[in-house]
Each structure stands twice: as C-alpha cells, then as structure tokens.
Legacy VTK file of the C-alpha trace (Angstrom):
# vtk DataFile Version 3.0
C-alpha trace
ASCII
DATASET POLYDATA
POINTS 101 float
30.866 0.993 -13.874
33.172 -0.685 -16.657
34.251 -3.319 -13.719
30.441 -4.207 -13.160
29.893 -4.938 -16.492
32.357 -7.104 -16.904
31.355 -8.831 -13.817
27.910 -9.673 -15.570
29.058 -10.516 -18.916
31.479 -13.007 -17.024
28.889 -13.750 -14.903
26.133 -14.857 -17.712
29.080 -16.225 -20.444
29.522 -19.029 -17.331
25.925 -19.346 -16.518
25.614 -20.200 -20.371
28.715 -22.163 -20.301
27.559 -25.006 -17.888
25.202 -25.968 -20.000
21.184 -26.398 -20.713
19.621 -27.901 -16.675
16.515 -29.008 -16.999
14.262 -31.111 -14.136
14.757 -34.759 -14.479
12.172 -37.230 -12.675
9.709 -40.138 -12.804
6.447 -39.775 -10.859
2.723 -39.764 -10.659
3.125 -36.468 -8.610
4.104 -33.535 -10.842
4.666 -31.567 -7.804
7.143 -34.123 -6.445
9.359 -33.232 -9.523
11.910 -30.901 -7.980
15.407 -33.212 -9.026
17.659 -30.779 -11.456
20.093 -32.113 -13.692
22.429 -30.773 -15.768
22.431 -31.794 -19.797
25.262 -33.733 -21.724
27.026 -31.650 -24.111
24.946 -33.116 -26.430
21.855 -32.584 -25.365
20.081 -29.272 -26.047
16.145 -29.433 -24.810
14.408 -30.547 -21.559
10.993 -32.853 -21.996
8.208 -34.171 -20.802
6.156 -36.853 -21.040
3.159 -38.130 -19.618
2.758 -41.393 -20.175
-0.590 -43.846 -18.282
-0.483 -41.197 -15.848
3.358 -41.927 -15.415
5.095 -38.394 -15.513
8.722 -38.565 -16.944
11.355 -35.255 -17.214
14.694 -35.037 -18.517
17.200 -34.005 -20.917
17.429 -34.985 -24.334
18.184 -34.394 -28.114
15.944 -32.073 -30.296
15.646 -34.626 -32.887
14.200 -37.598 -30.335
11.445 -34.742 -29.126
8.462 -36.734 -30.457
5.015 -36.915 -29.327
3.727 -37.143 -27.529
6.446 -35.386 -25.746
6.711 -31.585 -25.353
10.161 -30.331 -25.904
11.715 -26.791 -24.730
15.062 -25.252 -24.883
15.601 -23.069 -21.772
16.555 -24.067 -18.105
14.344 -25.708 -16.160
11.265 -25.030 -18.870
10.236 -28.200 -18.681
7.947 -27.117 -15.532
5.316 -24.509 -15.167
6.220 -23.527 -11.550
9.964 -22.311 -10.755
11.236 -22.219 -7.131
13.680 -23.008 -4.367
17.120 -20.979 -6.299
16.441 -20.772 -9.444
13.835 -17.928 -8.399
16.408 -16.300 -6.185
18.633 -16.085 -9.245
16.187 -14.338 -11.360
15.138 -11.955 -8.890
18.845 -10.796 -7.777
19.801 -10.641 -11.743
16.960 -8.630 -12.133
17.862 -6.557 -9.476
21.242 -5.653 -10.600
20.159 -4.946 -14.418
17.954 -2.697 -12.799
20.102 -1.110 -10.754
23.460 -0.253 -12.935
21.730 -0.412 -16.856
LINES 1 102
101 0 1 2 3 4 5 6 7 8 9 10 11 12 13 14 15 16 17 18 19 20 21 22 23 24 25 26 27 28 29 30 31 32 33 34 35 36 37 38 39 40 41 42 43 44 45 46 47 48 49 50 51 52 53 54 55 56 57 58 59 60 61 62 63 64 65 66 67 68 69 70 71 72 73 74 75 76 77 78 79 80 81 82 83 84 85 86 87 88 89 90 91 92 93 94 95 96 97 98 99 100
C-alpha cells in the first residue's frame, strides 16, 4: 500500500511539474479548437478571447488577462468541453483514488 502511494504522489508532483497546458488556437469554430500547448515557465493562466467573431486561446500572464478576455488557472480550463486524453486521465485517476484511499 505504502509503494502505491508513492506511485501517486510521484505520479501528480510530475503531472504538476510540466507545467500549466492550456488549448491554444485561432478560429471561427470553437469546436475546431482541440490544439494543446504547454505554458512557458512564466506563464500561469489559459485565455480566451473572442474577438469580431474571431475566437483566440492560449497561454499567458495573469497580469495581461484583460477584458475582454476570460482568464483561468487550471489545465485545459480555457474550454467548456474536455475530451480525447485528458478525459481518460481523469477517469483512470479517479479510478485508482477510489480504489486504494
């Protein structure tokens, strides 16, 4: 039991350690949006703008988040839908908290 838990911590310290991903496009078709990228150092929230029906994502610096931009601070928040393997990586996370806490 003391091995698996040390398998997670190690497992979510490097997860954390490669740094803030957030989607990064720019479209008229939000759905089209599916391009992730993974933020400078530096860079600590995902955004996005819509802009003359012009729809722009990315990475960027808390104190640039100005409107009318909308700013978050997790991966991949900057869309409303999650898929493709992010999803799969919540649901077998899930599953293994569930199963050994």
């Amino acid at each position: 039991m003391m091995q698996l838990n040390g398998a997670l911590i190690l497992f979510l310290t490097l997860s954390t350690a490669c740094g803030l991903r957030c989607y990064t496009c720019e479209t008229i078709n939000p759905k089209s949006c599916t391009e992730i990228q993974t933020c400078p150092a530096d860079f600590n929230i995902c955004f996005s703008l819509n802009l003359n029906r012009i729809i722009t994502k990315g990475c960027s610096t808390s104190d640039s988040c100005v409107s009318p931009m909308t700013c978050c601070d997790k991966d991949l928040c900057n869309d409303a839908t999650p898929n493709g393997p992010s999803v799969i990586l919540l649901l077998v996370s899930s599953a293994i908290i569930t199963l050994f806490l």
